[in-house]
Structures are given as structure tokens and as C-alpha cells.
VMD Tcl script that draws the C-alpha trace (Angstrom):
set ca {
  {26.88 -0.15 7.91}
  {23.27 1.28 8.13}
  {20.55 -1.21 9.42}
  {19.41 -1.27 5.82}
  {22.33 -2.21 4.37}
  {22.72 -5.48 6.99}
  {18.72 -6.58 6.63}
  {19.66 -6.33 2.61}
  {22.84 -8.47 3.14}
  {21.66 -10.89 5.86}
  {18.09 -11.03 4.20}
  {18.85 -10.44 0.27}
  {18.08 -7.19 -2.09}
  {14.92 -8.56 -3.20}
  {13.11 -9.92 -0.09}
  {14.03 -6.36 1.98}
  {12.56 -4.15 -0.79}
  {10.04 -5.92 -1.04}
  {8.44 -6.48 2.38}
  {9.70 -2.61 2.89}
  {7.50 -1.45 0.39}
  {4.55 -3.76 1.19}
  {4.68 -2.49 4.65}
  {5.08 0.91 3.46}
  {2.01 0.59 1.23}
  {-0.06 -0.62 4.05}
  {0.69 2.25 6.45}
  {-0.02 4.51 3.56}
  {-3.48 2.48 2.96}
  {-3.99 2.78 6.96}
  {-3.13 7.05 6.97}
  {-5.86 6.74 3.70}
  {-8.51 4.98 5.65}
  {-7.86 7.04 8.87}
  {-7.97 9.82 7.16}
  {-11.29 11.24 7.18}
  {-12.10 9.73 10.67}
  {-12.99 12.26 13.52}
  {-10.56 11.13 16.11}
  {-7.37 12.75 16.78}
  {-3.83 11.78 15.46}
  {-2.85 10.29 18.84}
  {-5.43 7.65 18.64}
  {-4.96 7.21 15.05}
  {-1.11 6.41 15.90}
  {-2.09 4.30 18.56}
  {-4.24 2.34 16.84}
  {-1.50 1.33 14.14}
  {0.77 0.76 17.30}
  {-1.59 -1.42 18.23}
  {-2.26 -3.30 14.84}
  {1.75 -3.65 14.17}
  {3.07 -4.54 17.61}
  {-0.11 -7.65 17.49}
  {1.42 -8.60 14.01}
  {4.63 -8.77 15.67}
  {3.86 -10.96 18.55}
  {2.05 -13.56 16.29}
  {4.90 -13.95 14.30}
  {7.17 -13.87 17.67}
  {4.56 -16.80 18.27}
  {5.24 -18.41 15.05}
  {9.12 -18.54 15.28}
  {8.68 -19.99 18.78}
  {6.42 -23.28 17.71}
  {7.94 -25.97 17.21}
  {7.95 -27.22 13.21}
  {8.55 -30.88 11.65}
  {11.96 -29.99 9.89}
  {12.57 -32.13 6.31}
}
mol new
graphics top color blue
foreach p $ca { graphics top sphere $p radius 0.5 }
foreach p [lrange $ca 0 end-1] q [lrange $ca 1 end] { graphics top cylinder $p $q radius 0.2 }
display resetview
């Protein structure tokens, strides 16, 4: 079973295409707005590293904090 295949089981069809192609459509807005920058593909790819990996650990963050449950 490909990792896809378990995120669409575990997660559901709809939920995993959907954040795949909003995440998709933001890297594609990034490589767009980077485009015409004078600064060399390293940094650009560093900088989205960067942007991604501080998304992550906010929502690493998130799932740690402790919530009221119902």
C-alpha cells in the first residue's frame, strides 16, 4: 500500500485530495512569485523549506495544547 493510498484510507478520499492540491497550488503560487527574483534556486528552495517546516511546527504546537473536549 503506497503512502497515498493509507493517508486516503486513514484520512478519507475527499480531505487528502483536497489539502494535496491546496498545497500543491501554493508551491506552484510560491515557484510563480519566486520566479522572477534574482537569487539562486538554492535559496529559493530554502526559503520554502523554511516557510513549510515553520507551518509544520505550529501545527506540531497545535496538536500538543491542551483543548476543552465536548
Amino acid at each position: 500500500m503506497t503512502q497515498t493510498e493509507k493517508f486516503s484510507s486513514e484520512i478519507g478520499v475527499d480531505l487528502n485530495n483536497q489539502f494535496e492540491n491546496q498545497v500543491y497550488g501554493t508551491i506552484m503560487e510560491l515557484i510563480d512569485s519566486l520566479d522572477s527574483r534574482l537569487i539562486d534556486n538554492e535559496t529559493k528552495v530554502d526559503y520554502a523549506t523554511h516557510v513549510f517546516a515553520k507551518a509544520l511546527d505550529e501545527m506540531v504546537d497545535y496538536l500538543d495544547s491542551p483543548r476543552l473536549m465536548n
